[in-house]
C-alpha positions in Angstrom: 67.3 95.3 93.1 67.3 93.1 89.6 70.4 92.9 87.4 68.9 95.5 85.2 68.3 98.4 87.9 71.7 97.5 89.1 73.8 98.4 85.6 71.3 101.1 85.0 72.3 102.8 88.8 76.1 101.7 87.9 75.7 103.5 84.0 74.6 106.6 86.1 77.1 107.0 89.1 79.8 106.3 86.3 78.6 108.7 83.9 78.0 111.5 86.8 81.6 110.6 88.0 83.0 111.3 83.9 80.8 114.5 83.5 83.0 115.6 87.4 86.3 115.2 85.8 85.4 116.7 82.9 84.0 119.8 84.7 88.0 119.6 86.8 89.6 119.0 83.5 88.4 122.1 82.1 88.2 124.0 84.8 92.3 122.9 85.6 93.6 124.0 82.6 91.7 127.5 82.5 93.0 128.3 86.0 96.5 126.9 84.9 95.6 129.6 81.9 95.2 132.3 84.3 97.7 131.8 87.0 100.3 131.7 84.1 99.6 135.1 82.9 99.0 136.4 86.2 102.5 135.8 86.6 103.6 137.3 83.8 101.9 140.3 84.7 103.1 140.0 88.2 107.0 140.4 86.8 107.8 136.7 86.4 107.3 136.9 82.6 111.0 136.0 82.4 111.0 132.8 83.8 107.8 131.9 81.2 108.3 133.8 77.8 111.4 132.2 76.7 110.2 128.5 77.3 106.4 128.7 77.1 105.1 131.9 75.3 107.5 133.0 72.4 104.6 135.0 70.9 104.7 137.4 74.0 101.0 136.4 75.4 99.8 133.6 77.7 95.9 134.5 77.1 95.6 131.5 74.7 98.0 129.4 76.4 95.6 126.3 75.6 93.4 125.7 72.8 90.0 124.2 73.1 90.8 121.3 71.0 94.1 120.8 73.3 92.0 120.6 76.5 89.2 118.0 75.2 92.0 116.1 74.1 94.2 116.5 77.3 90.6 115.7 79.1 90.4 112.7 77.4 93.9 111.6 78.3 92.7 112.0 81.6 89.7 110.0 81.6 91.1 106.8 79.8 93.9 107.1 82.8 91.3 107.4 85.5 89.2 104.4 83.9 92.1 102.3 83.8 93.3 102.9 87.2 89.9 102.0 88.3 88.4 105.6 89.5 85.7 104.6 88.2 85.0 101.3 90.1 85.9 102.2 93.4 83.3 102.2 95.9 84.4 106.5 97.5 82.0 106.5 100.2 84.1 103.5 101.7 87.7 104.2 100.2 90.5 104.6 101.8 94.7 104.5 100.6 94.7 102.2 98.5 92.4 104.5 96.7 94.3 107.7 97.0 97.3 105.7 95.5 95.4 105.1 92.2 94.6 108.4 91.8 97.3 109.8 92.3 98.6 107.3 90.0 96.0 107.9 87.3 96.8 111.9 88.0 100.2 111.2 87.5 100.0 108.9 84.1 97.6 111.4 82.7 99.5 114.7 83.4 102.6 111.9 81.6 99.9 111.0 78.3 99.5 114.7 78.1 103.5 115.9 78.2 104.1 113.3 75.2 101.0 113.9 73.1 102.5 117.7 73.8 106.2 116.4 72.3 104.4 114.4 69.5 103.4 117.7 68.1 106.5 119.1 67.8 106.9 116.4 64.6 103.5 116.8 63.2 103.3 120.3 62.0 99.8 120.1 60.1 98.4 119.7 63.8 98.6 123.8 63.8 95.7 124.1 61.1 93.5 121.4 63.3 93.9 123.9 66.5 97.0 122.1 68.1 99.9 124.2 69.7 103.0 123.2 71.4 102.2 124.6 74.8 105.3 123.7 76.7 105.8 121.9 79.9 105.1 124.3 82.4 101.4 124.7 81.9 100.6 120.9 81.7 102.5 120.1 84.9 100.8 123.0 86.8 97.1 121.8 85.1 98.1 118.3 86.3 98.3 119.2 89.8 95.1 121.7 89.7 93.1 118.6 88.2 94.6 116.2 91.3 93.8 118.4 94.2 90.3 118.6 92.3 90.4 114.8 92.0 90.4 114.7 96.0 88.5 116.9 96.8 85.5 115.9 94.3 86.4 111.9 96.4 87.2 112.8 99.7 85.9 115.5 100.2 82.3 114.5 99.9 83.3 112.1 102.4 83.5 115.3 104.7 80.8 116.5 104.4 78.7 113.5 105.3 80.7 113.4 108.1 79.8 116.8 109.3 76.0 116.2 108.1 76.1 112.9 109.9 77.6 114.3 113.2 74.7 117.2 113.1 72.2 114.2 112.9 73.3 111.5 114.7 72.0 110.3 118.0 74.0 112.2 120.8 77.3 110.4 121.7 76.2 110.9 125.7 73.0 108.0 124.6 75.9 105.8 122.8 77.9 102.8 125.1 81.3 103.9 125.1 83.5 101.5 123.5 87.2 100.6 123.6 88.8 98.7 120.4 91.9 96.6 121.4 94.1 96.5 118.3 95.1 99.3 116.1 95.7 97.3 113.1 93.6 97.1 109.7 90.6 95.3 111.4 90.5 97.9 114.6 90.3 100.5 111.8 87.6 99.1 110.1 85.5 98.5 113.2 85.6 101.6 114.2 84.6 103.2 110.9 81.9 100.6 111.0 80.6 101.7 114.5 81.3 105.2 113.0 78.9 105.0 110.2 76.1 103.4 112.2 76.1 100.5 110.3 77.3 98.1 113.3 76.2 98.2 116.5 74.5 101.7 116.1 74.3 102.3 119.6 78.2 102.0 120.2 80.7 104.9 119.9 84.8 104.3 119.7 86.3 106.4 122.7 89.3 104.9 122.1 92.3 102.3 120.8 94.3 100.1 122.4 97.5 98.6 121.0 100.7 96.8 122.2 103.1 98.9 119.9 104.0 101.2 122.1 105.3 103.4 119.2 101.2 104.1 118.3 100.4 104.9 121.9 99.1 108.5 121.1 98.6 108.5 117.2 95.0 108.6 116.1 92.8 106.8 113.8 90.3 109.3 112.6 90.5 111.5 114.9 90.4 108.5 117.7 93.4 108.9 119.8 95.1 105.1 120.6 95.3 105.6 124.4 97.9 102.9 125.6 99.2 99.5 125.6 96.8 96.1 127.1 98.4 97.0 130.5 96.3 100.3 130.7 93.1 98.5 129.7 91.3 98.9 133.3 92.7 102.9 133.7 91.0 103.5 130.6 87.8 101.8 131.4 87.7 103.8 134.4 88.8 107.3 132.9 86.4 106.7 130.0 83.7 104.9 131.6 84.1 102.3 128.8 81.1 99.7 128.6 81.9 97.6 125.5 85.2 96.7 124.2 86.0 95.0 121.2 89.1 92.6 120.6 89.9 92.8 116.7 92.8 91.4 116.7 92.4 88.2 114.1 96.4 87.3 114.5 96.6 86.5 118.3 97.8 83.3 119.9 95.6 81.4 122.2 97.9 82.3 125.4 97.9 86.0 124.6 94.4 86.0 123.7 93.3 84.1 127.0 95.8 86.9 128.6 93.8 90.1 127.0 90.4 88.5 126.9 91.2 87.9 131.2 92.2 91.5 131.8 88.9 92.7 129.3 86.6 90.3 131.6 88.1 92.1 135.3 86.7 95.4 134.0 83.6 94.1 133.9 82.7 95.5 130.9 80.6 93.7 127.8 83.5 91.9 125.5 83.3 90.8 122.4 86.7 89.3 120.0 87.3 88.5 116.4 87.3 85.0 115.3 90.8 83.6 114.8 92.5 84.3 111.5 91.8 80.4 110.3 88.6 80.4 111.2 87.3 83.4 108.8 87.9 84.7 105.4 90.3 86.8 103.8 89.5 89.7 105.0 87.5 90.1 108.2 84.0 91.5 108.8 82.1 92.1 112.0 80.6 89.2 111.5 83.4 87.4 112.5 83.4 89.2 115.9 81.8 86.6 118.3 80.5 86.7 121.9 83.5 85.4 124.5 83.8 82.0 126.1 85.4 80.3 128.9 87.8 78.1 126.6 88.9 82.1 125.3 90.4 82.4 128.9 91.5 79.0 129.5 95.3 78.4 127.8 98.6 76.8 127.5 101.2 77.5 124.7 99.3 77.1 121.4 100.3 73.8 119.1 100.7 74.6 115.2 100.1 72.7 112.5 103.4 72.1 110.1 101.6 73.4 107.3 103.4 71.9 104.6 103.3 68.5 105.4 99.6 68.8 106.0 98.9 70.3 102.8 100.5 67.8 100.8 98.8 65.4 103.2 95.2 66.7 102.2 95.7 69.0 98.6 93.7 67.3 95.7 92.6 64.4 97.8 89.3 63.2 98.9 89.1 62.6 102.0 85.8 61.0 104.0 85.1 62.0 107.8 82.8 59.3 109.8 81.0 61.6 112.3 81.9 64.2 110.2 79.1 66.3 111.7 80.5 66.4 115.6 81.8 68.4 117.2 85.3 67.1 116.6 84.8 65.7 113.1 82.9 69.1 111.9 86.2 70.9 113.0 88.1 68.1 110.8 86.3 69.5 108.0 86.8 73.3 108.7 91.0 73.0 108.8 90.9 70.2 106.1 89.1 72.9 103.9 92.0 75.2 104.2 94.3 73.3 102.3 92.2 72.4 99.1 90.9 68.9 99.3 89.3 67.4 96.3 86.5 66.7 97.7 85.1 66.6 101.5 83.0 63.8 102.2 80.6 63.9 105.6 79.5 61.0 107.1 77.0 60.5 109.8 73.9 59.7 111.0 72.3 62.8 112.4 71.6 65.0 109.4 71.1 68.4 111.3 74.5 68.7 111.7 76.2 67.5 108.7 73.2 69.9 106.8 74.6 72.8 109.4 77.9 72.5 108.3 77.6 71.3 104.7 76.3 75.0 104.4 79.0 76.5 106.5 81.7 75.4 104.5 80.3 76.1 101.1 79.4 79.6 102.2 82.5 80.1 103.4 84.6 78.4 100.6 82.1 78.6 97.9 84.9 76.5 95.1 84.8 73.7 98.2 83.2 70.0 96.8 81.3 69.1 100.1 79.2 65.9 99.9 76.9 64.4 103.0 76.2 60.9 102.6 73.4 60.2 106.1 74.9 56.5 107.4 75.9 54.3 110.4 79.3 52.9 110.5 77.5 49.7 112.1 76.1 49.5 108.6 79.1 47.6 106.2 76.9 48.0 103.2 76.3 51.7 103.4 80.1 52.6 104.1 80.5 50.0 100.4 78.3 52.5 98.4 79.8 55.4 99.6 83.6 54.1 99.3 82.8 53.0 96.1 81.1 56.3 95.1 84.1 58.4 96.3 86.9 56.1 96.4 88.3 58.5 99.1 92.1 58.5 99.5 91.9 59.6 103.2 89.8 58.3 106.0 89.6 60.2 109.3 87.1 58.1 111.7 85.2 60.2 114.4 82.3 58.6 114.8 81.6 57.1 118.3 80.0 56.4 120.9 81.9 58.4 123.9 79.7 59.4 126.9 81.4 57.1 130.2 78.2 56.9 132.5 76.0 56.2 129.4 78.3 53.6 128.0 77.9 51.4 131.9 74.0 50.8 131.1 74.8 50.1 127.7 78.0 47.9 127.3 76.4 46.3 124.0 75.5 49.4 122.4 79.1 50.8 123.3 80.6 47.7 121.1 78.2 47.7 118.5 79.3 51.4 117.9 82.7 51.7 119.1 84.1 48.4 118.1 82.1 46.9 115.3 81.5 50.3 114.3 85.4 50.9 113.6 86.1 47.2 112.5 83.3 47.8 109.6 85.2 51.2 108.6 88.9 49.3 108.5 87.4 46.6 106.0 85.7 48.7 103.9 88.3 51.3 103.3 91.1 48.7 102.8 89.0 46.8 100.6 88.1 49.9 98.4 91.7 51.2 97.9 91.8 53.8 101.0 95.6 54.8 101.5 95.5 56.5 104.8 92.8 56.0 108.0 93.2 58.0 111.3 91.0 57.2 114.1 90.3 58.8 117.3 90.7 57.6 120.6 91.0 58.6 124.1 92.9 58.7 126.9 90.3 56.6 129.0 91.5 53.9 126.7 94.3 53.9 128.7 94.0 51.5 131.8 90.2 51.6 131.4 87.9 51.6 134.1 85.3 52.1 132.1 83.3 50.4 129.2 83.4 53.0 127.2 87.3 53.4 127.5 87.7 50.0 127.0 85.7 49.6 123.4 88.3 52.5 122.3 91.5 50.2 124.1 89.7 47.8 121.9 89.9 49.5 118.7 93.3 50.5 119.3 94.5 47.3 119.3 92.2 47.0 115.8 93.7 49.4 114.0 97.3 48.2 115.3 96.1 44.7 113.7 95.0 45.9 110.3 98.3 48.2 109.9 100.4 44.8 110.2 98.3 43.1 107.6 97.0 45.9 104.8 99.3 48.5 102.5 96.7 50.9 103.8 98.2 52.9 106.5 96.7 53.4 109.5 97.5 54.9 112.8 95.5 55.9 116.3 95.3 59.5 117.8 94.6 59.9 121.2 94.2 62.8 123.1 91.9 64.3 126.4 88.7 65.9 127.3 87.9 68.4 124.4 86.5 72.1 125.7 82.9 73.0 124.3 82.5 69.8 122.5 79.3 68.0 122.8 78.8 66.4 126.4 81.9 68.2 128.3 82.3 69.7 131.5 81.5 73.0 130.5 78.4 73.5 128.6 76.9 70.9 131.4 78.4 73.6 134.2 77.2 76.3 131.9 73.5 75.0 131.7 73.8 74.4 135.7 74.7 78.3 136.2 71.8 79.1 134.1 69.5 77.3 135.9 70.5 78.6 139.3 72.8 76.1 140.8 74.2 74.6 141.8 77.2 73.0 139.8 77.9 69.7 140.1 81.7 68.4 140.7 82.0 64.7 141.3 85.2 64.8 143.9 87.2 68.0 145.1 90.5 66.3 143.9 90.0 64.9 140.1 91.5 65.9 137.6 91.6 65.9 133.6 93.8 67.0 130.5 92.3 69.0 128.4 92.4 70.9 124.8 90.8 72.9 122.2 88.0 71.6 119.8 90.9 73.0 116.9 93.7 71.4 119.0 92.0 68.3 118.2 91.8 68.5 114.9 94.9 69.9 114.1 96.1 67.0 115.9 94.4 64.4 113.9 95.3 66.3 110.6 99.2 66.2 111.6 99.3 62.7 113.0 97.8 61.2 109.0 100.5 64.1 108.1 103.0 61.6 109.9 101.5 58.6 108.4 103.5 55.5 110.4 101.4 53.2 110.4 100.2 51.2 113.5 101.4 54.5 115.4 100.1 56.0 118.5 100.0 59.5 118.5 99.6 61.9 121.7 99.6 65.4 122.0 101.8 66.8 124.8 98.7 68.7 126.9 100.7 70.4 129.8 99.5 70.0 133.4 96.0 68.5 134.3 93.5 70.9 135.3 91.5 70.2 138.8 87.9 70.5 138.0 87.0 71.9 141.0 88.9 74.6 139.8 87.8 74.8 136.4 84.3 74.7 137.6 85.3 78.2 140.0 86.7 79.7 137.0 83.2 79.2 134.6 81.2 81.0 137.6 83.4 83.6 137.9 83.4 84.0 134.5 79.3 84.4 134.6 79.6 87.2 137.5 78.8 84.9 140.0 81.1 84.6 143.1 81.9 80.1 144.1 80.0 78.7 147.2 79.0 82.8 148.0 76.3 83.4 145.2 76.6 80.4 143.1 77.4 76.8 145.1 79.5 73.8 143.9 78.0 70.2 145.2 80.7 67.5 145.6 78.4 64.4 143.8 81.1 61.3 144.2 82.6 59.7 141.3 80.2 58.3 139.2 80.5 54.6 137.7 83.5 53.9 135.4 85.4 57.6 136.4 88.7 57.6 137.3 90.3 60.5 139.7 92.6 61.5 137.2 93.2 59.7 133.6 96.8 58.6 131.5 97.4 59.5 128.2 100.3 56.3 127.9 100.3 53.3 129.4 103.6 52.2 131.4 104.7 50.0 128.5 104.3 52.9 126.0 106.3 55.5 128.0 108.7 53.3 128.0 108.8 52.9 124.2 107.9 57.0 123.1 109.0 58.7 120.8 109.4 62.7 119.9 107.9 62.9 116.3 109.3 66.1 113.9 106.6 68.0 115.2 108.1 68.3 119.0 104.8 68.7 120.5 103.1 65.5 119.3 104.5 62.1 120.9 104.2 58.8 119.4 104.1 55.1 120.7 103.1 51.6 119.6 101.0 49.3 121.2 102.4 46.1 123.5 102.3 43.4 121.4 99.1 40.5 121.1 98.5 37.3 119.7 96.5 38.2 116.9 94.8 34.5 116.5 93.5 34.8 120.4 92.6 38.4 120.1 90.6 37.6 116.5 88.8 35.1 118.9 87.8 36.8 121.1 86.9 40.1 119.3 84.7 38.0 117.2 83.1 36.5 120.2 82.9 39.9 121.7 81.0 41.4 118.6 78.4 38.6 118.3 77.5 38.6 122.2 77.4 42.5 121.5 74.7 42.2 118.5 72.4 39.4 120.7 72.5 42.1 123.5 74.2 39.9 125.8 74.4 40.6 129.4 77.7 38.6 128.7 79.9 41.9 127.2 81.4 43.3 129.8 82.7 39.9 130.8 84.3 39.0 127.3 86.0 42.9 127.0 87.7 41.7 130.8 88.8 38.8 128.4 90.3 40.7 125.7 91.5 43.3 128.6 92.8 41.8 131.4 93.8 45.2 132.8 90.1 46.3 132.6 88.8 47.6 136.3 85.4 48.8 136.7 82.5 49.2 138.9 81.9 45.6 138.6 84.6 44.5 139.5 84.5 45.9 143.2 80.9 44.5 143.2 81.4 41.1 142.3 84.4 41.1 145.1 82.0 42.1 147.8 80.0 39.6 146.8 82.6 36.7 147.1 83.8 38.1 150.7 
């Protein structure tokens, strides 16, 4: 529809709406007319005659001129309490209140321009009479049961039409809503109209206030508390049940979404209230996951000290289109950056979430610049486009097996990579730079672990020497991001089996893709420079486990209808990883934040380790077999597969 069919079919409803009121108007104050003198007539002329009628007669209680003006008053109140605009069909309280509000200020108008009269006495010639209170008050509420029933009641009647119809409820999935709130409310009436998932039909709510249990929403009785979830499935043979609640934690949201999943029923949940707009709509209702029933007390950001951390500022993500770095970008947008810069080198993703963001938060200054951080002289031009104030570096190389046949590619990314970022953001003004790292880093037995052990000891370098602050975050295995454990056991289910487990017995520490970055976005919150910051992640999780838990969660029952192969450790893995190294336990530190730990690097010689990181990074760009031997250099705590080979070889 064009702009000019749109006013036209506005013009209309709003002059079809006017020509209602009128009608009530009118038809009010003639009935007022009538029931007044019917109680006159009935024997309570008494309580009327001496206040209202002194002539004796109540058959011209109103004038014609009186009601089109007392109409009037009416319609200027309805227009400016925005009867006019609201969409009926959908409306709901807040709508009621603002007409019973413009009732209310209309009936008011109409009472004074009544008293005004009193003090104007030429009015009489022009058809005016003083009519007293009585009749206006009683008109009043004649023309507000008529405003309802003219709004609501048409809503009714569709109803009724629609339930005459309508597919029959007995072809429909019967579906249970968890969460009585405003969002439960709204799905329903969106599953109601047929305008959501049309073959759906609420039996049902569920919510944990146990002063609703047995209320209704539209006629939909709420039917218990979370702990009668599979009762109700079975009594009403529920098939699909919807999770809309937007405010839950991620422990009692991995509690509810468990007990949804045992009924074996289809479950979908609404996104997270961060994660979607200010009000939700069904299309934040998402299909579950496995990381929805995985959990461990929930880590908050401070928000204040993150806000003033990223308000007005401009802030440039490397990898900004990863997994990890595009969730950067999400919770950075929250708090009303400047401008967001993405940088990367795979422009699928940064395109994906470039539109994302900006049709999420259309007032949001998003920029994609497509670069390498091995290229110096691409990360100039954009720092000196941008001149960004924050610089939060993602980008790397991080798959372990990958990294063993590739040492130099691993330093050429990892390492060279991160060195060109340091310079080129201290050299163009940068006041703050946060860079991921890992807990592989720690005691690495892997290349991969040790380029980031490397870059560690980088950043510590440049936050002795610059004004530009700079600190490390370092942190686990991320669920669902690119390359973990369980999209790869999620692809092997799909295929048929079996899933792959390297050893019975290993072990990892794990978090959230938004854990993550809420993590890196509280550490540059922090800001002490040459800082280490960990997030306390609980107990490690055995793999084994985890990997029983995903084919469960698929319907498949471990080693019965879906088998788990023990493959061996693969080159560079470790049975269970650190997240500090002896020498930083010993030196921790609880930050403000409680959750998040810091430490500082042992101390180097910075004229050996310049050495031999420039050493490092020219055997790196000639390819040299050499790499691995020069990182053992730098690292003398570096163990990998190597090693145990070249010992064989010397027994």
């Amino acid at each position: 529809m064009n702009k000019k069919s749109f006013r036209i079919e506005k013009f209309s409803r709003v002059t079809a709406l006017i020509l209602l009121d009128v009608v009530c108007c009118v038809a009010a104050f003639a009935f007022a007319t009538w029931f007044l003198h019917m109680a006159v007539e009935g024997g309570y002329g008494l309580l009327f005659m001496a206040k209202d009628d002194p002539n004796g007669t109540l058959y011209h209680y109103f004038t014609n001129v009186q009601v089109a003006v007392f109409t009037l008053l009416y319609i200027a109140a309805f227009f400016v309490f925005r009867l006019y605009s609201s969409v009926w069909s959908v409306s709901g309280l807040n709508e009621g209140i603002m007409a019973i509000a413009g009732v209310g200020v209309g009936t008011v108008a109409c009472l004074l321009f009544n008293f005004l009269l009193s003090f104007l006495p030429f009015t009489h010639d022009m058809g005016f009479r003083n009519s007293g209170r009585t009749g206006i008050i009683l008109a009043g509420i004649f023309i507000g049961i008529l405003v309802f029933i003219t709004r609501f009641g048409y809503r009714i009647v569709r109803k009724g039409i629609a339930s005459l119809t309508e597919t029959p409820t007995r072809n429909k999935k019967p579906t249970l809503i968890v969460g009585a709130g405003y969002f439960g409310a709204y799905v329903h009436s969106q599953l109601s109209n047929g305008q959501s998932a049309p073959d759906c039909v609420t039996v049902g709510f569920i919510d944990d206030n146990k002063s609703k249990v047995g209320m209704r929403i539209d006629g939909v009785k709420i039917l218990g508390t979370t702990e009668d979830i599979p009762a109700v499935v079975k009594q009403k043979k529920v098939k699909e049940i919807i999770i809309a609640i937007p405010t839950l934690t991620s422990q009692r949201r991995a509690e509810i979404v468990t007990v949804c999943r045992e009924t074996g029923c289809h479950v979908r949940l609404v996104a997270p209230l961060s994660e979607i707009g200010e009000k939700p709509t069904m299309k934040d209702l998402n299909e579950i996951n496995i990381t929805d029933m995985l959990f461990r007390p929930e880590v908050n950001l401070d928000v204040q000290s993150v806000e003033s951390f990223i308000e007005h500022k401009t802030i440039l993500v490397t990898g900004g289109g990863g997994s990890i770095g595009s969730e950067i970008c999400r919770q950075a947008a929250v708090f009303y950056p400047s401008k967001i810069i993405i940088f990367d080198i795979y422009e699928n993703n940064a395109y994906e979430l470039y539109c994302e963001l900006k049709q999420r938060r259309p007032w949001l200054n998003v920029i994609i610049r497509v670069g390498s951080v091995r290229d110096k002289t691409r990360l100039d031009d954009v720092m000196d486009e941008f001149h960004p104030d924050i610089v939060l570096h993602t980008a790397a190389h991080k798959h372990v097996p990958l990294m063993e046949d590739s040492p130099a590619e691993a330093v050429k990314n990892n390492v060279i990579g991160t060195l060109n970022v340091l310079q080129s953001a201290d050299e163009h003004g940068v006041k703050r730079f946060v860079m991921l790292s890992t807990d592989k880093a720690v005691n690495p037995t892997n290349v991969m672990g040790a380029t980031k052990r490397i870059t560690e000891l980088i950043v510590q370098q440049f936050a002795k020497n610059s004004i530009m602050r700079c600190m490390t975050v370092r942190f686990g295995n991320v669920l669902g991001s690119h390359g973990s454990v369980i999209p790869l056991f999620e692809r092997q289910i799909k295929e048929g089996g079996p899933v792959l487990v390297t050893d019975k017995e290993i072990t990892r520490y794990f978090m959230t893709i938004p854990e993550a970055a809420q993590l890196v976005l509280q550490a540059g919150a922090l800001g002490e420079s040459g800082a280490i910051y960990v997030l306390d992640m609980g107990e490690p999780v055995k793999i084994y486990e985890l990997a029983e838990k995903v084919i469960r969660f698929h319907g498949y029952e471990p080693n019965v209808d879906m088998p788990i192969k023990i493959t061996g450790l693969r080159p560079g893995e470790k049975m269970y990883e650190e997240l500090l190294t002896s020498d930083e336990q010993n030196a921790m530190e609880k930050t403000v934040h409680g959750r998040i730990f810091k430490a500082f690097p042992e101390p180097i010689d910075p004229e050996v380790f310049n050495d031999q990181l420039n050493e490092l990074c020219e055997l790196a760009r000639m390819n040299s077999s050499a790499v691995v031997d020069c990182i053992h250099e730098i690292l003398p705590n570096f163990k990998n597969g190597n090693d145990n080979d070249k010992e064989e070889k010397t027994a």
